[in-house]
C-alpha positions in Angstrom: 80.2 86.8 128.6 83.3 88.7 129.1 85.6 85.9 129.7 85.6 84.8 125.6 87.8 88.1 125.2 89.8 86.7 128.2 92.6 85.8 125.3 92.5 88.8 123.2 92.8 90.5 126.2 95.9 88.5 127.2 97.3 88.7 124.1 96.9 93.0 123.8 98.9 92.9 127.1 101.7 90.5 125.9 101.9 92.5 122.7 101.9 96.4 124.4 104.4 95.1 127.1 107.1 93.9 123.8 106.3 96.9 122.0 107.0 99.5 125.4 110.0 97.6 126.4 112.0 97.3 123.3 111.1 101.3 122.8 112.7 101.6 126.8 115.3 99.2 126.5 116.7 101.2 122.9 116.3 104.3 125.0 118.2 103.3 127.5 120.6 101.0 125.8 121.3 102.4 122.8 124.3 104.4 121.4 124.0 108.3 121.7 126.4 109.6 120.1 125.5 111.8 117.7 128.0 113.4 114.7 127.3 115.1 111.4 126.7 112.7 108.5 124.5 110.5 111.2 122.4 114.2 111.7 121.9 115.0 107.5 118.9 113.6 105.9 119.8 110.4 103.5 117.6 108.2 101.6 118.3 104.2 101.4 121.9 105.1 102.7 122.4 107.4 99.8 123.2 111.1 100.4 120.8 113.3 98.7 121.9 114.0 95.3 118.6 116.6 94.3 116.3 118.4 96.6 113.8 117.0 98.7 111.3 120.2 97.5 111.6 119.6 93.9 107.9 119.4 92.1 106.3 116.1 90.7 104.9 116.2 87.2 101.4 116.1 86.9 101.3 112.4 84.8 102.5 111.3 88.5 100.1 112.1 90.1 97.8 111.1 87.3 99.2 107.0 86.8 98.5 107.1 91.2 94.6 108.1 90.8 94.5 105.9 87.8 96.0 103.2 89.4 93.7 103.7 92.9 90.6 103.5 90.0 91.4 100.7 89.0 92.6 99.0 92.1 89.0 100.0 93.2 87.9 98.5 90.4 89.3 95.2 91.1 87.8 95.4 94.8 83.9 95.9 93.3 85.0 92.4 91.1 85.9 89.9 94.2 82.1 90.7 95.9 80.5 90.7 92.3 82.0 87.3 91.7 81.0 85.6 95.1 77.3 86.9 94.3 77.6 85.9 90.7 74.6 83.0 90.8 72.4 85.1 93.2 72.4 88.5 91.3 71.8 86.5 87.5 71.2 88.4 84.7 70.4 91.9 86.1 74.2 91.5 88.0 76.1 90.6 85.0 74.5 93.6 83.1 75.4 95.6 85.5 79.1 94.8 85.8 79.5 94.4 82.0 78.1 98.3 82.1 80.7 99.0 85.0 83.1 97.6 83.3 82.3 99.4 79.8 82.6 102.8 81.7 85.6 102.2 83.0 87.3 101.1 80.2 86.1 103.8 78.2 88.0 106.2 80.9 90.8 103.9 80.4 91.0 104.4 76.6 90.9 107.9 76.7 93.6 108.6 79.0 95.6 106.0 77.1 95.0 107.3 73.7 95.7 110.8 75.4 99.1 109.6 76.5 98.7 110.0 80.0 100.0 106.6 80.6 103.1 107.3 79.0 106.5 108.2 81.4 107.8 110.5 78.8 
């Protein structure tokens, strides 16, 4: 029974053993010198030009949990559409109503302007 993981199992070993030796070898390879520009914080090889503890506006945040809706959204269509002939009327009903609420949502925000990057 146990000998069908016999690969996997393999494989995990082969893959842990990469992973552990490049993080020894860089240990113990690698350059250590250390000097001041190498030890301040940077971002895409750019010094920082404004502080890291600066606050987000709120429409950030908002455009992210409207974004994870509606990825969300998309991810309740793929199973809905695999199902389509089996679920028949009473499924499509239901998604147009899904889809109805959601788009409702979306109006509202968009007509409030929180969609915009102003």
């Amino acid at each position: 029974m146990l000998e069908q993981y016999l690969g996997v199992a393999i494989l995990l070993a082969i893959a842990s053993a990469i992973a552990i030796g490049m993080v020894v070898a860089t240990t113990l390879l690698g350059p250590k010198r250390s000097f001041a520009d190498k030890d301040e914080p940077f971002e895409c090889g750019e010094s920082q030009i404004v502080s890291p503890y600066q606050r987000f506006s709120v429409k950030f945040y908002l455009v992210a949990v409207l974004f994870i809706l509606f990825d969300i959204e998309a991810v309740f269509l793929f199973p809905w559409a695999v199902l389509y002939q089996r679920l028949g009327w009473f499924g499509l009903i239901e998604m147009i109503l899904f889809l109805l609420i959601l788009g409702v949502g979306l109006m509202y925000v968009w007509i409030r302007g929180g969609l915009d990057w102003e």
